[in-house]
N, CA, C and O atoms as a Maestro MAE file, in Angstrom:
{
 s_m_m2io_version
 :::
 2.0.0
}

f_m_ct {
 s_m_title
 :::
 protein
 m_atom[316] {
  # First column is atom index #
  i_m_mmod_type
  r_m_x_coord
  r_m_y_coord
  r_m_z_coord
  i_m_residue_number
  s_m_chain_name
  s_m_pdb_residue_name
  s_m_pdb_atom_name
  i_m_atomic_number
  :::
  1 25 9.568 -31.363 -23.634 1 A "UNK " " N  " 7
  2 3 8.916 -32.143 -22.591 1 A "UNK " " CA " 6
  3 2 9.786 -32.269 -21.343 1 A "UNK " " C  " 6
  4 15 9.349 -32.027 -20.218 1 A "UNK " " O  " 8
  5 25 11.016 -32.650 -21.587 2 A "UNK " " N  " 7
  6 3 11.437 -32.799 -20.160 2 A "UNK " " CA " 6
  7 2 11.807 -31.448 -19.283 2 A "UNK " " C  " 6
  8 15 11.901 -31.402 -18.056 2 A "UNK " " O  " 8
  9 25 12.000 -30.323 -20.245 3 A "UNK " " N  " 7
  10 3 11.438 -28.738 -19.398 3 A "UNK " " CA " 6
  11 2 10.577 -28.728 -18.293 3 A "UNK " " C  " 6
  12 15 10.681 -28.401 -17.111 3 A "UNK " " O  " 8
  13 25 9.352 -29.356 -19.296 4 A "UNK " " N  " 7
  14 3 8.185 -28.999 -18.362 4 A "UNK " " CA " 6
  15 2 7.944 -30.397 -16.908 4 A "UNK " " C  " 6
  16 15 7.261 -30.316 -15.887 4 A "UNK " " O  " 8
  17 25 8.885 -31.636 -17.448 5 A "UNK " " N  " 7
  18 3 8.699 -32.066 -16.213 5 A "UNK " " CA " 6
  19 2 9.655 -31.916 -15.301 5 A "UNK " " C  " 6
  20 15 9.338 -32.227 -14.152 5 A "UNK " " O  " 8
  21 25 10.654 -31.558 -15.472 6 A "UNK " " N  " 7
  22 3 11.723 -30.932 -14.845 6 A "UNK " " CA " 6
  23 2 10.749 -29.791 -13.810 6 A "UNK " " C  " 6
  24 15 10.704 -30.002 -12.598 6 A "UNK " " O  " 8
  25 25 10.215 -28.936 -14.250 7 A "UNK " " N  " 7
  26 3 9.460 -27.639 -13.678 7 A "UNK " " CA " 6
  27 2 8.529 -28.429 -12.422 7 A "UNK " " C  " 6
  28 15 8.651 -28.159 -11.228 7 A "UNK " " O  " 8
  29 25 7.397 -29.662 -13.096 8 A "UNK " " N  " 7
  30 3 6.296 -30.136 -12.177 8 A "UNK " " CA " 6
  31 2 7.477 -30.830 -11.235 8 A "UNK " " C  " 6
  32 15 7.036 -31.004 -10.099 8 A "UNK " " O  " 8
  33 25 8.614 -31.199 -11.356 9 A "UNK " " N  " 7
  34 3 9.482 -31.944 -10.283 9 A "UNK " " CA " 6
  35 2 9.759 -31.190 -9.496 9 A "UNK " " C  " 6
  36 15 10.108 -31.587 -8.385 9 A "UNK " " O  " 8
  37 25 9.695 -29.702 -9.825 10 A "UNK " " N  " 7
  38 3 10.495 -29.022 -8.839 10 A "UNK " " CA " 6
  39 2 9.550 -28.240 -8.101 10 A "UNK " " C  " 6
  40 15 9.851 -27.639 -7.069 10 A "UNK " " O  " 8
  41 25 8.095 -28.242 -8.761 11 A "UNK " " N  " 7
  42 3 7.104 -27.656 -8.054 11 A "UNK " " CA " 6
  43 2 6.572 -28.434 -7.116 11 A "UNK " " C  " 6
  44 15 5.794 -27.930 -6.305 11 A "UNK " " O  " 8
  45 25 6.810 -29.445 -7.072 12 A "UNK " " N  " 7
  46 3 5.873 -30.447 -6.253 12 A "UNK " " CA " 6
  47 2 6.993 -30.935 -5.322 12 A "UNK " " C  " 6
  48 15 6.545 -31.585 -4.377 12 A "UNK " " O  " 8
  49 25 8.150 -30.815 -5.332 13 A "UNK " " N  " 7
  50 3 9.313 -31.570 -4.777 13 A "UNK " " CA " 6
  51 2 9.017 -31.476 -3.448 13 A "UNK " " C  " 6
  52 15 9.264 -32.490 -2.795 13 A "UNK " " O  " 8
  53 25 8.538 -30.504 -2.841 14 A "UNK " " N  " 7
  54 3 7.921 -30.861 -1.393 14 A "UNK " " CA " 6
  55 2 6.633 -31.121 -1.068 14 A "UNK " " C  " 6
  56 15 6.078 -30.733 -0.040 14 A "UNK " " O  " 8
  57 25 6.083 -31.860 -2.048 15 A "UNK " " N  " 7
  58 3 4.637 -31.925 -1.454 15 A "UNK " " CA " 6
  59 2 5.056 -33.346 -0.493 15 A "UNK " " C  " 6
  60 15 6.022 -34.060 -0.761 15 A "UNK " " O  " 8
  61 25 4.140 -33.571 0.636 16 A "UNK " " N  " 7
  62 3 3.834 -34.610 1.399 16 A "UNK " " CA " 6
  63 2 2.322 -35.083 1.539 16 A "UNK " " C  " 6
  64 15 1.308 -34.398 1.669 16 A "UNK " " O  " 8
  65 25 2.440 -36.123 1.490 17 A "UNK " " N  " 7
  66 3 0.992 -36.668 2.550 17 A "UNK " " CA " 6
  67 2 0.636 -36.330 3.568 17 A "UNK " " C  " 6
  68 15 1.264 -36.820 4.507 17 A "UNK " " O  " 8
  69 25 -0.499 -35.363 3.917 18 A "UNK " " N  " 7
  70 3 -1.255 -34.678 5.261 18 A "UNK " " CA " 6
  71 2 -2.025 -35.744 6.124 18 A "UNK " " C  " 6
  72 15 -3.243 -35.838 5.970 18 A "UNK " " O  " 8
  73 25 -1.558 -36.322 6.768 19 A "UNK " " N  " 7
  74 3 -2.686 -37.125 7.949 19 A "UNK " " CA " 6
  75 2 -3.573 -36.433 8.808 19 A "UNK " " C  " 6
  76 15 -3.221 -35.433 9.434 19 A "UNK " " O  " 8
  77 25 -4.894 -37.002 8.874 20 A "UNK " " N  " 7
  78 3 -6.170 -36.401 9.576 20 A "UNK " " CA " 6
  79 2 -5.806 -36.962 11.021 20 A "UNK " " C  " 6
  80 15 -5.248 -38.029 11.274 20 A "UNK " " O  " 8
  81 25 -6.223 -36.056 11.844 21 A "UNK " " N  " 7
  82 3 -6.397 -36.231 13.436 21 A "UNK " " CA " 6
  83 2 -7.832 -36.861 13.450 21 A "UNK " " C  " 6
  84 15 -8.495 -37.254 12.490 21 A "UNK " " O  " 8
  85 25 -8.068 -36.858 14.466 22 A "UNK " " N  " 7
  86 3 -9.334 -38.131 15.454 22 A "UNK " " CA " 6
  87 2 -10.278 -36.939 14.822 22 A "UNK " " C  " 6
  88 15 -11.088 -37.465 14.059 22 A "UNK " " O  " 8
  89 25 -10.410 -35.826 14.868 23 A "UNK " " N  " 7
  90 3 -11.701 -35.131 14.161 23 A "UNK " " CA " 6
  91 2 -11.356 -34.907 12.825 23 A "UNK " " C  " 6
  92 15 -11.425 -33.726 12.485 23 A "UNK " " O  " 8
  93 25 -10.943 -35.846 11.822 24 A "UNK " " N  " 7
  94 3 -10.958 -35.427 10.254 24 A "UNK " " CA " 6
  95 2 -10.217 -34.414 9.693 24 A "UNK " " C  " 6
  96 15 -9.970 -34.469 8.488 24 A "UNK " " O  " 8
  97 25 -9.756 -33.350 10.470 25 A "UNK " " N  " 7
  98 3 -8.926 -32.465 10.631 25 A "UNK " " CA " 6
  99 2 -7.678 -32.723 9.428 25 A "UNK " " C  " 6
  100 15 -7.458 -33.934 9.444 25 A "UNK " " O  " 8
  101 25 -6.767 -32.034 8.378 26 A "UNK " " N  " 7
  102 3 -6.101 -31.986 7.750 26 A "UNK " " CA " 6
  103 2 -4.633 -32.012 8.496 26 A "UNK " " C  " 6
  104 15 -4.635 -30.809 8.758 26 A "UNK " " O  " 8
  105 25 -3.521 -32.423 8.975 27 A "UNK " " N  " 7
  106 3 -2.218 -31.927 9.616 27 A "UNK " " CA " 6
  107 2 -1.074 -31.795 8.822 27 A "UNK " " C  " 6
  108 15 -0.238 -32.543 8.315 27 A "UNK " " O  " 8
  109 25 -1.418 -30.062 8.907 28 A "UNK " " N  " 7
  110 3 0.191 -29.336 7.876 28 A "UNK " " CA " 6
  111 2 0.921 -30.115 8.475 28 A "UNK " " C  " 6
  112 15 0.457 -30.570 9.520 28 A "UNK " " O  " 8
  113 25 2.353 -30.573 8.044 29 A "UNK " " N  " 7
  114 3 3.344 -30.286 8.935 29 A "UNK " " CA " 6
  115 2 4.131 -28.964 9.108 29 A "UNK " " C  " 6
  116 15 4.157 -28.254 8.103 29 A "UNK " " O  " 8
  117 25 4.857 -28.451 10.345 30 A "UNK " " N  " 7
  118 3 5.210 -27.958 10.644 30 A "UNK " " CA " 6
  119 2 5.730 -27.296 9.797 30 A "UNK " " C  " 6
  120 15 5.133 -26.276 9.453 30 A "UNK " " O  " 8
  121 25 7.317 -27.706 9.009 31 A "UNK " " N  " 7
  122 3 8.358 -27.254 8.341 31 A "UNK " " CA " 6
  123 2 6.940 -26.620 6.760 31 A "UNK " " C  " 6
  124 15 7.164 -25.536 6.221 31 A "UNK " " O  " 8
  125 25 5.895 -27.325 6.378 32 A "UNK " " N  " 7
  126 3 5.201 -26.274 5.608 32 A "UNK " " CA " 6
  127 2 4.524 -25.705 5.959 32 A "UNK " " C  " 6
  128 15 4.052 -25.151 4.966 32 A "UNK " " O  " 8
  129 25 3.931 -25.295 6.972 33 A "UNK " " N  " 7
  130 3 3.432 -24.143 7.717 33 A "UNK " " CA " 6
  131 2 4.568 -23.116 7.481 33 A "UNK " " C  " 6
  132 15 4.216 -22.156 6.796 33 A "UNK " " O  " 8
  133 25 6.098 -23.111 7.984 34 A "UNK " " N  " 7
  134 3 6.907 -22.190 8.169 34 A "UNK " " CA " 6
  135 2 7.299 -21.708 7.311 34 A "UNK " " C  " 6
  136 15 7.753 -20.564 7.338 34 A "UNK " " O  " 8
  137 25 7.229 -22.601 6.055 35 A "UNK " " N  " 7
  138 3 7.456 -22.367 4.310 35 A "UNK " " CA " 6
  139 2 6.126 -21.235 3.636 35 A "UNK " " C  " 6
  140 15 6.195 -20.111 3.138 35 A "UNK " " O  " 8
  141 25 5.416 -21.804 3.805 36 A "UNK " " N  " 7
  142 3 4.337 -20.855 3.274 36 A "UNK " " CA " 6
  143 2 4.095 -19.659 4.196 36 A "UNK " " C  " 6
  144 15 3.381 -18.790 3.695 36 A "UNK " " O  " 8
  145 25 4.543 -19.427 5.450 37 A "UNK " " N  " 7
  146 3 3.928 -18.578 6.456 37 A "UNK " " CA " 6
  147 2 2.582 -18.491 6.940 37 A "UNK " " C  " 6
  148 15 2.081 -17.401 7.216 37 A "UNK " " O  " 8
  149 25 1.783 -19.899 7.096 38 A "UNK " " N  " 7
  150 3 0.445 -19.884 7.661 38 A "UNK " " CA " 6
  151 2 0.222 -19.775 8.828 38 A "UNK " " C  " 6
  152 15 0.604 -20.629 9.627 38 A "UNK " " O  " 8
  153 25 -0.302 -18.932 9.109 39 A "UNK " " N  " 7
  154 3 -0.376 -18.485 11.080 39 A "UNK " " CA " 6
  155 2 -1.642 -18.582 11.450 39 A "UNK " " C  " 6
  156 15 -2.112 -19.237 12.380 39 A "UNK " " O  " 8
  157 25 -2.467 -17.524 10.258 40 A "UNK " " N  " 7
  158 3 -3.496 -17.250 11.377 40 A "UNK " " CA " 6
  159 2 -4.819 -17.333 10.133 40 A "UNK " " C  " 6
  160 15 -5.804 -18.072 10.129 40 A "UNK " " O  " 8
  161 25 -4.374 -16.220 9.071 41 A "UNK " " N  " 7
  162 3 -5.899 -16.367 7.977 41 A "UNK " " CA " 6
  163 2 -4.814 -16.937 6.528 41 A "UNK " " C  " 6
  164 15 -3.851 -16.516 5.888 41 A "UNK " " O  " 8
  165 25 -5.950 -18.449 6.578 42 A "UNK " " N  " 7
  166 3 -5.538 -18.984 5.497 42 A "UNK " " CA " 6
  167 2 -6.665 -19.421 4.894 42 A "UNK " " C  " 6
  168 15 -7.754 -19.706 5.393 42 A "UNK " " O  " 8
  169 25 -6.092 -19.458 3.136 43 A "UNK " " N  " 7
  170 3 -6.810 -19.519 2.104 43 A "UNK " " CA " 6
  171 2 -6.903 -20.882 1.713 43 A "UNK " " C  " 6
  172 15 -5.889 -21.383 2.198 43 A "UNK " " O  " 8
  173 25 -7.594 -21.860 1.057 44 A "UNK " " N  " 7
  174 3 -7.643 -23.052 0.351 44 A "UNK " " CA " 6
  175 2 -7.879 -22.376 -0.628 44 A "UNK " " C  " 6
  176 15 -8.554 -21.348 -0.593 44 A "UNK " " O  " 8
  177 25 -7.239 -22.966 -1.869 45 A "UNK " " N  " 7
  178 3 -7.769 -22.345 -3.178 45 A "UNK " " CA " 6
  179 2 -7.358 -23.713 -4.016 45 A "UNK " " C  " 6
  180 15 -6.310 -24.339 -3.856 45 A "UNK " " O  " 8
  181 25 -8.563 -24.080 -5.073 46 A "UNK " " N  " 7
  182 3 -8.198 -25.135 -5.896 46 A "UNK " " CA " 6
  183 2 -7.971 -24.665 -6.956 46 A "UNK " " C  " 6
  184 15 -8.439 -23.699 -7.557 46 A "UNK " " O  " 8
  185 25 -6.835 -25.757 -7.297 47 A "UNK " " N  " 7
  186 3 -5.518 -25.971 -8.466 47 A "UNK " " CA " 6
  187 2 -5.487 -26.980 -9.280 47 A "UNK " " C  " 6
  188 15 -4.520 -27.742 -9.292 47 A "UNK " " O  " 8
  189 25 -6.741 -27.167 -10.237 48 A "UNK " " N  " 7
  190 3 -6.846 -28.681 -10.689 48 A "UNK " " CA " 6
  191 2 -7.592 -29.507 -9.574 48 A "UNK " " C  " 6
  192 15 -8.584 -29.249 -8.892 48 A "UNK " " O  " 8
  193 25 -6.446 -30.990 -9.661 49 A "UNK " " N  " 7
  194 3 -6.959 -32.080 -9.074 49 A "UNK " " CA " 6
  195 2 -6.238 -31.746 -7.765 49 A "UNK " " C  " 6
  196 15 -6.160 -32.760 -7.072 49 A "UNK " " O  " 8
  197 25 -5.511 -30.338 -7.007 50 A "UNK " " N  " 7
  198 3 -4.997 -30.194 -5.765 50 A "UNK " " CA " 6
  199 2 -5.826 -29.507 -5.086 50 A "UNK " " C  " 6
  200 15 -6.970 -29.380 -5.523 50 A "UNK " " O  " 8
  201 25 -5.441 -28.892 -3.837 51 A "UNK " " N  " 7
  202 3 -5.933 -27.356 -3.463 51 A "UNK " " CA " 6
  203 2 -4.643 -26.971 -2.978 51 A "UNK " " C  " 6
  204 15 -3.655 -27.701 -2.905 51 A "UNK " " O  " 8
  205 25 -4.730 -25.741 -2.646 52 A "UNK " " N  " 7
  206 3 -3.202 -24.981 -2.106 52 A "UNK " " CA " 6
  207 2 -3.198 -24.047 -0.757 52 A "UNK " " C  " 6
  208 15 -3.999 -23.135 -0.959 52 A "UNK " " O  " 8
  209 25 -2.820 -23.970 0.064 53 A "UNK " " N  " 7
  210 3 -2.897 -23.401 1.186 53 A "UNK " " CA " 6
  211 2 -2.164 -21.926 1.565 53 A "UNK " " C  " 6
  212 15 -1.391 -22.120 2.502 53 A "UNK " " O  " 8
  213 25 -2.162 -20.815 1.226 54 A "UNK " " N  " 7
  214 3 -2.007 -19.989 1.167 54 A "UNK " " CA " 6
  215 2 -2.580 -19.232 2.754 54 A "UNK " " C  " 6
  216 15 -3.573 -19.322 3.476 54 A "UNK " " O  " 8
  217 25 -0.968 -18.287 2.735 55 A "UNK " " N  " 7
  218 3 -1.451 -16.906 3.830 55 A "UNK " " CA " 6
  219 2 -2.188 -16.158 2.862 55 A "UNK " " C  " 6
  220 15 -2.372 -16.359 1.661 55 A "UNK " " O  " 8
  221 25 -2.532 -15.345 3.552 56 A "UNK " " N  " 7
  222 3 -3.863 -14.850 2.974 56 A "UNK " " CA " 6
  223 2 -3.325 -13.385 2.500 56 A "UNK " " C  " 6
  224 15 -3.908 -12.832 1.567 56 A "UNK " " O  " 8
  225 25 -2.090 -12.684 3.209 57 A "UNK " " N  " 7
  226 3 -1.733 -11.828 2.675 57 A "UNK " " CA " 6
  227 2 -0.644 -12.216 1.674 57 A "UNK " " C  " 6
  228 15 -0.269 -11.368 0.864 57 A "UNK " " O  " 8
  229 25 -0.187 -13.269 1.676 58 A "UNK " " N  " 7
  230 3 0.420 -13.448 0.469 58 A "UNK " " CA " 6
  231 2 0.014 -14.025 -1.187 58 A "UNK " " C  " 6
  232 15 0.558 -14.175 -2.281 58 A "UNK " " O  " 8
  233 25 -1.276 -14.212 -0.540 59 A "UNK " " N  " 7
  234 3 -1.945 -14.883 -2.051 59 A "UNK " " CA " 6
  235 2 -2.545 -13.084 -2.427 59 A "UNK " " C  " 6
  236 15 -2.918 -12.809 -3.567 59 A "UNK " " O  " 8
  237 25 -2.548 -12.238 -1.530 60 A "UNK " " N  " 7
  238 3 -3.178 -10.913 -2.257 60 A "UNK " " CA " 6
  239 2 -1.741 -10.747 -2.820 60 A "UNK " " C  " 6
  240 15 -1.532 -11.353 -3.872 60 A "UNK " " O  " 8
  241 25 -1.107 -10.302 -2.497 61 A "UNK " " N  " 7
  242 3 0.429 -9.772 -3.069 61 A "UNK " " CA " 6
  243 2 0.567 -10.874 -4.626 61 A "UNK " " C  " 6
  244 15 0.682 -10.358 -5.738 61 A "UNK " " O  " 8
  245 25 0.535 -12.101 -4.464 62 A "UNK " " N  " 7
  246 3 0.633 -13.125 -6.053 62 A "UNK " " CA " 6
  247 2 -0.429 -12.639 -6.991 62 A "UNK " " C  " 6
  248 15 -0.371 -12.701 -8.219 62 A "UNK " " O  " 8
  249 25 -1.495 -12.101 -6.202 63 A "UNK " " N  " 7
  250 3 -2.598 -11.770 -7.431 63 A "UNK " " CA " 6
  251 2 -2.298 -10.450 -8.159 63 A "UNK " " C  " 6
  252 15 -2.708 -10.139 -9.277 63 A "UNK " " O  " 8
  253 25 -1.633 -9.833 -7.464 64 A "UNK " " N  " 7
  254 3 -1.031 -8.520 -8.004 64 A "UNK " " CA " 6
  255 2 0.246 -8.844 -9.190 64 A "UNK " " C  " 6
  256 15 0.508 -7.934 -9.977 64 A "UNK " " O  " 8
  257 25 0.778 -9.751 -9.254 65 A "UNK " " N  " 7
  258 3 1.457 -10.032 -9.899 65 A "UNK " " CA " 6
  259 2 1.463 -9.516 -11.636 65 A "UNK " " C  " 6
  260 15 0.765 -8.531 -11.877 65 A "UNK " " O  " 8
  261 25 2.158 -10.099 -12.714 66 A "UNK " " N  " 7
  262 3 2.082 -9.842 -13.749 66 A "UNK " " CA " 6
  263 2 1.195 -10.972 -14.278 66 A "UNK " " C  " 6
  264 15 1.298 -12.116 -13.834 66 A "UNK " " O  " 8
  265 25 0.313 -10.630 -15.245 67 A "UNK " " N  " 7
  266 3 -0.519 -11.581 -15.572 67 A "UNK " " CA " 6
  267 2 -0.116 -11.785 -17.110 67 A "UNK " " C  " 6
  268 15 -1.164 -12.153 -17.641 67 A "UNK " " O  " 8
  269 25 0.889 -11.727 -18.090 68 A "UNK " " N  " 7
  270 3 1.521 -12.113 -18.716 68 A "UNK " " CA " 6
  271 2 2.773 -13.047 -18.170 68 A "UNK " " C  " 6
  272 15 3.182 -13.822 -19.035 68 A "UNK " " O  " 8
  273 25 3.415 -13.117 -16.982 69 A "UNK " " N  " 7
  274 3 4.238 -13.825 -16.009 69 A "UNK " " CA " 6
  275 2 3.110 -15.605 -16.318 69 A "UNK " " C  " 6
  276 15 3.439 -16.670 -16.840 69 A "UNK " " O  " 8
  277 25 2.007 -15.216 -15.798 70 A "UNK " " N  " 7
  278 3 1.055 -16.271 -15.604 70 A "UNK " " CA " 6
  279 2 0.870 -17.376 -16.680 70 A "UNK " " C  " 6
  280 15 0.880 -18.602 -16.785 70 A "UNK " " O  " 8
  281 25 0.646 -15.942 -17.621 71 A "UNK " " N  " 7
  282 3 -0.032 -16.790 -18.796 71 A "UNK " " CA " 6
  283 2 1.283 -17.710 -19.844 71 A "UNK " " C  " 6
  284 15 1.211 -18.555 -20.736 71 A "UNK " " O  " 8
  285 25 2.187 -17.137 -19.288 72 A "UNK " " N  " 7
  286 3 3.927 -17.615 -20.060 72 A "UNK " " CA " 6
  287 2 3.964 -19.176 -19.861 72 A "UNK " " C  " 6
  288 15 3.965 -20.131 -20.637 72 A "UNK " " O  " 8
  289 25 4.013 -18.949 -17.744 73 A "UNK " " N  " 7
  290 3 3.852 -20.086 -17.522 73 A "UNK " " CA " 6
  291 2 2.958 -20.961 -17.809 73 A "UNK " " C  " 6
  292 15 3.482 -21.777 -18.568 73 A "UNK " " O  " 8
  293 25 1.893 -21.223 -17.608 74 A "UNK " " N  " 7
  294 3 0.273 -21.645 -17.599 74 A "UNK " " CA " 6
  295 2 0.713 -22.463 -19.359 74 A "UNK " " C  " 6
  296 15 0.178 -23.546 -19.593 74 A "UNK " " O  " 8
  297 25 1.381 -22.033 -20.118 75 A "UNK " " N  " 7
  298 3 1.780 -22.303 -21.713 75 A "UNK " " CA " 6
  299 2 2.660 -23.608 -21.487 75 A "UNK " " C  " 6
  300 15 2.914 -24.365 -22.424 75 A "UNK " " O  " 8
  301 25 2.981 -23.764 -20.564 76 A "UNK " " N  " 7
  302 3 4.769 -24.508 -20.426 76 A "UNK " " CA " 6
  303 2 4.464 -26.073 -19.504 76 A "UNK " " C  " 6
  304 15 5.156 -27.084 -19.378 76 A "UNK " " O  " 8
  305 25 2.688 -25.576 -18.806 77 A "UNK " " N  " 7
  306 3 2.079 -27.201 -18.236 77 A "UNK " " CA " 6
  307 2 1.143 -27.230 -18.855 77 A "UNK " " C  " 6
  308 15 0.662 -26.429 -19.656 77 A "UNK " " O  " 8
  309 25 0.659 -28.726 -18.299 78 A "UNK " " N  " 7
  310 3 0.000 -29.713 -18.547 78 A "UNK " " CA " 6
  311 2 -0.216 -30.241 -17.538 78 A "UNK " " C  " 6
  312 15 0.316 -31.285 -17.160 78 A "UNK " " O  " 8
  313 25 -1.097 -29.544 -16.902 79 A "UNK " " N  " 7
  314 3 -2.064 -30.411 -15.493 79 A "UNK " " CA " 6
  315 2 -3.231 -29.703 -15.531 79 A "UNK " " C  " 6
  316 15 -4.142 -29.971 -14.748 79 A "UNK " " O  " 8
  :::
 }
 m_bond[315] {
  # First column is bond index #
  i_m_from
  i_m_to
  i_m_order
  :::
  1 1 2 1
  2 2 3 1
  3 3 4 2
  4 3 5 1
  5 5 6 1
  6 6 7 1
  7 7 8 2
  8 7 9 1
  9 9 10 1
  10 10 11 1
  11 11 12 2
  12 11 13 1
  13 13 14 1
  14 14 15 1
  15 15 16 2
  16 15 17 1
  17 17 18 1
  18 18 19 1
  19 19 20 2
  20 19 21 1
  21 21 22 1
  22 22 23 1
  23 23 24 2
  24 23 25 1
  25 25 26 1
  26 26 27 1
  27 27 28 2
  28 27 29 1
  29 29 30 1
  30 30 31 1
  31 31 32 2
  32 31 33 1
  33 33 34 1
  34 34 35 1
  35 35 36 2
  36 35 37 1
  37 37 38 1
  38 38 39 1
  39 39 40 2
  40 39 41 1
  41 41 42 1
  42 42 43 1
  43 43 44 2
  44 43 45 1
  45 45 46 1
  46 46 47 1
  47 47 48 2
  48 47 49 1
  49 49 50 1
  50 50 51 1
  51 51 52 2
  52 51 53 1
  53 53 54 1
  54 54 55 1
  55 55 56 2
  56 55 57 1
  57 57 58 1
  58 58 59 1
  59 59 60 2
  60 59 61 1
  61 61 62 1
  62 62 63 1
  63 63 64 2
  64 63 65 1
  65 65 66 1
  66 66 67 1
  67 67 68 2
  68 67 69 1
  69 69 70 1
  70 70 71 1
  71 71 72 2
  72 71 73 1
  73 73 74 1
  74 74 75 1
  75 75 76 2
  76 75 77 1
  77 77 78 1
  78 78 79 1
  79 79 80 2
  80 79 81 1
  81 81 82 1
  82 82 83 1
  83 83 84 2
  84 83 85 1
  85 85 86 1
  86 86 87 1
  87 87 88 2
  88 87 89 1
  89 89 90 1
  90 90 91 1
  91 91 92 2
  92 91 93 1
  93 93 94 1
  94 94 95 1
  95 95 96 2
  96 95 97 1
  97 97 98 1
  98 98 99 1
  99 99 100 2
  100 99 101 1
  101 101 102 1
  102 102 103 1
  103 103 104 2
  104 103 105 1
  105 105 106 1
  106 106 107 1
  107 107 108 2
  108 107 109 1
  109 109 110 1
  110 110 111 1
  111 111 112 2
  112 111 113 1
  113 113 114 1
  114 114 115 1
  115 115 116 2
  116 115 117 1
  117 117 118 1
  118 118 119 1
  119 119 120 2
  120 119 121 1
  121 121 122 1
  122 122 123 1
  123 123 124 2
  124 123 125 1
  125 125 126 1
  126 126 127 1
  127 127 128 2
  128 127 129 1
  129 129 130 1
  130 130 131 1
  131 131 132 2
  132 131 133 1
  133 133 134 1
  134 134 135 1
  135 135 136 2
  136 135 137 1
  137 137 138 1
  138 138 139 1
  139 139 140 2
  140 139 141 1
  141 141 142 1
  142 142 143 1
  143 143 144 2
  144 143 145 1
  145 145 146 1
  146 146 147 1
  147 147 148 2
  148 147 149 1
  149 149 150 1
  150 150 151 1
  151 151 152 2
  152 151 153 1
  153 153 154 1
  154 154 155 1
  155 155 156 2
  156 155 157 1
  157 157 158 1
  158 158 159 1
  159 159 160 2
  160 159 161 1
  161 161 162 1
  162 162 163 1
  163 163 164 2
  164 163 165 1
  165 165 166 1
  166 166 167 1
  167 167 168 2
  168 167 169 1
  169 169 170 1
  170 170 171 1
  171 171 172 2
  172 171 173 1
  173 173 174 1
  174 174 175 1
  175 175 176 2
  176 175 177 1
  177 177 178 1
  178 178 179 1
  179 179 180 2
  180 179 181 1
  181 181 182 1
  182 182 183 1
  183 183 184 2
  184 183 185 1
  185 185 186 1
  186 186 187 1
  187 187 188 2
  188 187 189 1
  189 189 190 1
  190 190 191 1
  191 191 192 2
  192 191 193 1
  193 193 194 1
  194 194 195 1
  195 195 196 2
  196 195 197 1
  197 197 198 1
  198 198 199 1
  199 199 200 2
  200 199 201 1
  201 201 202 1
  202 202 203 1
  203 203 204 2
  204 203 205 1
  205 205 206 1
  206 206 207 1
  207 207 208 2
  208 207 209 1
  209 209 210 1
  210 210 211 1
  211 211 212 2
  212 211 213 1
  213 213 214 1
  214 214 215 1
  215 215 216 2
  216 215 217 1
  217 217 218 1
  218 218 219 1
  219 219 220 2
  220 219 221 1
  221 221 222 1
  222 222 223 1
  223 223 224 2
  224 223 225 1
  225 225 226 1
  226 226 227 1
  227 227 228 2
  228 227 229 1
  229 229 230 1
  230 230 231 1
  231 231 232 2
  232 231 233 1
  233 233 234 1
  234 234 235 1
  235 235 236 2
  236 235 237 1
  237 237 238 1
  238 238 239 1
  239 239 240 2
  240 239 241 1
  241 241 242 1
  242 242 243 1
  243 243 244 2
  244 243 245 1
  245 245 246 1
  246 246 247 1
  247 247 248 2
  248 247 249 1
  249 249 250 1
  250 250 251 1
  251 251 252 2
  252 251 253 1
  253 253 254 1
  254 254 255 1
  255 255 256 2
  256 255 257 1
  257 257 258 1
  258 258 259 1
  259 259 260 2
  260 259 261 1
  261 261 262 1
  262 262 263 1
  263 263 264 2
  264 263 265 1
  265 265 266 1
  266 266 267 1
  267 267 268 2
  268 267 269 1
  269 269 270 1
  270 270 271 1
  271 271 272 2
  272 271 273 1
  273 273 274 1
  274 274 275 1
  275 275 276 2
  276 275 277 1
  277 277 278 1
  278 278 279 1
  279 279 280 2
  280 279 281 1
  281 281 282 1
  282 282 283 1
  283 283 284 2
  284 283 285 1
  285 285 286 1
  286 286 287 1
  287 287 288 2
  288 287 289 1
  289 289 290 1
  290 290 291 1
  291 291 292 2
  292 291 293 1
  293 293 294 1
  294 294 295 1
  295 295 296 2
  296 295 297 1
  297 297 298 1
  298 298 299 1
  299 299 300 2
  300 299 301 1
  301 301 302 1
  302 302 303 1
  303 303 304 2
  304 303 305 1
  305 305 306 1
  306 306 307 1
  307 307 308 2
  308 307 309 1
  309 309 310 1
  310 310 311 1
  311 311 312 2
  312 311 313 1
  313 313 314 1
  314 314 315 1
  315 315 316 2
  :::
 }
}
């Protein structure tokens, strides 16, 4: 157990609270815009009870990935 919360601590260790502008609007901040590389075509994709914000050429490149990689992890949470 404390593996796996050790892991959700370190996955989430930068999440923040997004504040809406005057039109409802979502506001990345900056420093995760520059982290993820979101510029121009971005993805929402839901993750559970999250969603995740993805460049769009980099969520193609993760899907290419190993899908035994996935399923290793995917074994190790609980969300």
């Amino acid at each position: 157990q404390e593996q796996k919360r050790a892991a959700l601590r370190h996955l989430f260790s930068t999440a923040e609270e997004a504040p809406l502008d005057d039109q409802g609007r979502i506001l990345i901040p900056q420093r995760l815009r520059d982290y993820a590389g979101l510029k121009r075509d971005v993805l929402v994709v839901g993750a559970g009870a999250h969603a995740e914000l993805w460049n769009k050429r980099s969520l193609s490149a993760a899907e290419r990935a190993s899908q035994k990689q996935y399923a290793r992890l995917s074994e190790t949470l609980d969300i």
